[in-house]
C-alpha positions as CSV (number, residue, x, y, z in Angstrom):
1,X,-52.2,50.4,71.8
2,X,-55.0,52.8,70.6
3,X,-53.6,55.9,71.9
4,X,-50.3,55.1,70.2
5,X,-51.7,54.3,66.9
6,X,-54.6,57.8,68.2
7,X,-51.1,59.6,67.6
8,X,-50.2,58.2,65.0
9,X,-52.9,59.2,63.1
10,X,-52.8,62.8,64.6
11,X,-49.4,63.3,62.3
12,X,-51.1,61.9,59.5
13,X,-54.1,63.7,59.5
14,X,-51.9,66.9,60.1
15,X,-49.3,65.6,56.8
16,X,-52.6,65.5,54.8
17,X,-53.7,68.8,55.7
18,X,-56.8,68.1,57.4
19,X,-57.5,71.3,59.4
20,X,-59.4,69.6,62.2
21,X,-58.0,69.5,65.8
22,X,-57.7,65.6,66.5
23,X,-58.8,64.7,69.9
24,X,-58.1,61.7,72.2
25,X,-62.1,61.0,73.9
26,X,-64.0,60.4,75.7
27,X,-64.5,64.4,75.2
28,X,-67.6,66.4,74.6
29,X,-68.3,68.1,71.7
30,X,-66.1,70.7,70.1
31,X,-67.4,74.3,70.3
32,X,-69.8,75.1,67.7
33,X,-67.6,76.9,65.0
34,X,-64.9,74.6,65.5
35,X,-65.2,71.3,64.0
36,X,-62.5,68.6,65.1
37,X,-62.2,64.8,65.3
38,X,-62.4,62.9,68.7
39,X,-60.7,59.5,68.4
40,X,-61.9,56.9,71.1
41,X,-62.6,53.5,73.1
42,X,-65.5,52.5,71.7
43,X,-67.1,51.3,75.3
44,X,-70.0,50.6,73.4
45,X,-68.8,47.4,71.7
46,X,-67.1,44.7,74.0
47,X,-64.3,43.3,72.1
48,X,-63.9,39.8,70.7
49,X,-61.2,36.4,70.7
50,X,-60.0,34.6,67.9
51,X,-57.4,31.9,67.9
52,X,-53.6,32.9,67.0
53,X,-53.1,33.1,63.3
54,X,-50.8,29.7,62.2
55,X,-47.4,31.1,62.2
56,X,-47.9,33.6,65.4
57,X,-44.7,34.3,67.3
58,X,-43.6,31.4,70.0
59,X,-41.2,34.4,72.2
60,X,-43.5,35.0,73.7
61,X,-46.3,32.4,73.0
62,X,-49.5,34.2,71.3
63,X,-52.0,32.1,72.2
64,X,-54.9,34.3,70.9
65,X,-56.1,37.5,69.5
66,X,-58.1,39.9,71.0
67,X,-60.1,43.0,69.3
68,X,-59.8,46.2,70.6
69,X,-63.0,48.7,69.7
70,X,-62.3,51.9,68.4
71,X,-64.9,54.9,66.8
72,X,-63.6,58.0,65.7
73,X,-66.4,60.9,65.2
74,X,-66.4,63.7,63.0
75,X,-68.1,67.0,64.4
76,X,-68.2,68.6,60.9
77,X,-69.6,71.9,60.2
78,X,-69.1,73.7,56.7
79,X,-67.7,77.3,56.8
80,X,-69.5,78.4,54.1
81,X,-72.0,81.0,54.5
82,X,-75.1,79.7,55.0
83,X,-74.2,76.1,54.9
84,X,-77.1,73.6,54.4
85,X,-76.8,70.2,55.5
86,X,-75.3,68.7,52.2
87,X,-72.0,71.2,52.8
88,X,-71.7,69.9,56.2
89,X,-72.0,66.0,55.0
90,X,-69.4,66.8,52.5
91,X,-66.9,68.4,54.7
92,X,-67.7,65.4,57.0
93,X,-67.2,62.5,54.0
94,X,-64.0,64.0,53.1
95,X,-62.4,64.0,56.6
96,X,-63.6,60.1,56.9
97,X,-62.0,59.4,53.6
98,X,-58.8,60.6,55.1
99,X,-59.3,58.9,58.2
100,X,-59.7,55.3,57.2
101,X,-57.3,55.9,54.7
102,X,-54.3,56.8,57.3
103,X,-55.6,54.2,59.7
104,X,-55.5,51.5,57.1
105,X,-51.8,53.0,56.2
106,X,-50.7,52.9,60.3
107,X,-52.1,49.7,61.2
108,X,-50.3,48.1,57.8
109,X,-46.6,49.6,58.9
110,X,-47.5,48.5,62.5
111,X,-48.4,45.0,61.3
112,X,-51.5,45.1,62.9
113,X,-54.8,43.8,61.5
114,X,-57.8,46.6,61.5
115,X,-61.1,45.7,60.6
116,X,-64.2,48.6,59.7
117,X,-66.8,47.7,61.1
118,X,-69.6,50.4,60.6
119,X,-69.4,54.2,59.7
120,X,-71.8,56.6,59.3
121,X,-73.9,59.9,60.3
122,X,-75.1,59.8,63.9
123,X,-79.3,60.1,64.0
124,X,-81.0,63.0,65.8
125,X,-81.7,60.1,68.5
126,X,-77.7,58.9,68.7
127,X,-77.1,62.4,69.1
128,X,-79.7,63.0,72.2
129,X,-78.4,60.1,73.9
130,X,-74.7,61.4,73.4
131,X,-75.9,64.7,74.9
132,X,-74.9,66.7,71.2
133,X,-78.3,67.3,70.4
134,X,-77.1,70.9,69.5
135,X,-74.3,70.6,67.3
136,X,-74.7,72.8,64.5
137,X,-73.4,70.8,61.6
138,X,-73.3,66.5,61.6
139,X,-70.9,64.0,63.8
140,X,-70.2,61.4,61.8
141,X,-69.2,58.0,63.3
142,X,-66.4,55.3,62.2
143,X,-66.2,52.1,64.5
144,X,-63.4,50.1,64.1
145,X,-61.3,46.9,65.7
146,X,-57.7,46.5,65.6
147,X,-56.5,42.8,66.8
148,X,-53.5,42.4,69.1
149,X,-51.5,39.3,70.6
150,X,-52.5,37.6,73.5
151,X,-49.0,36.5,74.6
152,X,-48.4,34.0,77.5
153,X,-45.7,35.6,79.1
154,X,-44.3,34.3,82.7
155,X,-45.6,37.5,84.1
156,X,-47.1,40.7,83.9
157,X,-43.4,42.6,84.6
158,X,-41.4,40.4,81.9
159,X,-38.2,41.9,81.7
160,X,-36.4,42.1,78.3
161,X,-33.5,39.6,78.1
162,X,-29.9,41.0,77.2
163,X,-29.0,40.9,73.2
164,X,-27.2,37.7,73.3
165,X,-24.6,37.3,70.2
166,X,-22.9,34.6,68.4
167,X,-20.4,33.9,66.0
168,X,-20.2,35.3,62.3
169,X,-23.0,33.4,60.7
170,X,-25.4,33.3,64.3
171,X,-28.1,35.0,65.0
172,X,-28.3,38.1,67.5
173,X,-31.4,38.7,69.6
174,X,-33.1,41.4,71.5
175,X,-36.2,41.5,73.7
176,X,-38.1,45.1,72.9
177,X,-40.8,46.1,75.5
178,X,-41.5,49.1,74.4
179,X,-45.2,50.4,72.7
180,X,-43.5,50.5,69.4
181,X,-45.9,48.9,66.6
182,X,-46.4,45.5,66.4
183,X,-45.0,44.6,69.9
184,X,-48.6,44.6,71.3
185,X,-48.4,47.6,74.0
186,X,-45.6,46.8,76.3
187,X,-45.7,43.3,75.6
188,X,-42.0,41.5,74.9
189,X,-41.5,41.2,71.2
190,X,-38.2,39.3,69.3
191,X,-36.2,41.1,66.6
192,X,-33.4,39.2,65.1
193,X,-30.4,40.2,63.1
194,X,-28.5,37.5,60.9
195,X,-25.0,38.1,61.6
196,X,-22.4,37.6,58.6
């Protein structure tokens, strides 16, 4: 479900005109002189469980939700001429604004919850340990959690059920198990059409 919402965001960034190359990780650091944006798994963070919202779908059953970690860092670096460490933040600051924006906007129209959980410039010791010690302008860091369905599905290969249709005034029903948004990555999801 991250990588499809990782593109997702690559077309928004790109509608915005955010000139950065946007990056699925883990991937080292961008070459100095090129600043870019590396969307990840934040294997840093084990995710967490929550019980289904009242109201959660019963085809299949959702039985919980479960939080998948994401952190998306900026390797910013101001092409100005003899750019201090305020031009680099800047460039950084506006890039995150445009980030959490069109994550907030792709995780609404995929009817998936997203929750910020920290953001921030990475310290000279974050950036040691992350072996980027000698990137010439800042990396700032966004970690984030978007919740998905736990479904409990007869099995791992559920096939999708054939649309089944009634008489005017039924309902008509299909099984999608595709990674389209809010079906949970694969998982079966229903849509329904009210026939008239």
């Amino acid at each position: 479900m991250l990588h499809a919402i990782y593109l997702e965001l690559q077309e928004a960034l790109k509608a915005r005109g955010v000139p950065f190359d946007v990056l699925y990780g883990p991937f080292p650091a961008p070459v100095p002189g090129s600043s870019a944006i590396v969307f990840d798994v934040d294997a840093t963070t084990k995710g967490q469980f929550r019980p289904a919202p009242s109201g959660a779908p019963r085809n299949p059953s959702v039985i919980l939700q479960r939080a998948l970690p994401g952190v998306v860092r900026v390797y910013a670096q101001s092409t100005k001429d003899g750019a201090a460490d305020w031009d680099h933040r800047r460039v950084a600051e506006r890039v995150v604004d445009q980030i959490v924006a069109s994550l907030r906007r792709i995780c609404v129209a995929r009817r998936e919850q997203i929750d910020f959980q920290s953001a921030g410039l990475m310290s000279a010791q974050e950036l040691d340990e992350a072996g980027i010690q000698t990137w010439p302008g800042v990396v700032h860091e966004t970690k984030f959690q978007v919740w998905r369905g736990v479904t409990d599905s007869v099995s791992y290969t559920a096939e999708a059920a054939d649309t089944k249709t009634l008489a005017a005034g039924g309902v008509t029903t299909s099984l999608d198990t595709s990674d389209s948004p809010g079906t949970g990555a694969g998982l079966p999801s229903a849509d329904v059409e009210i026939i008239k």
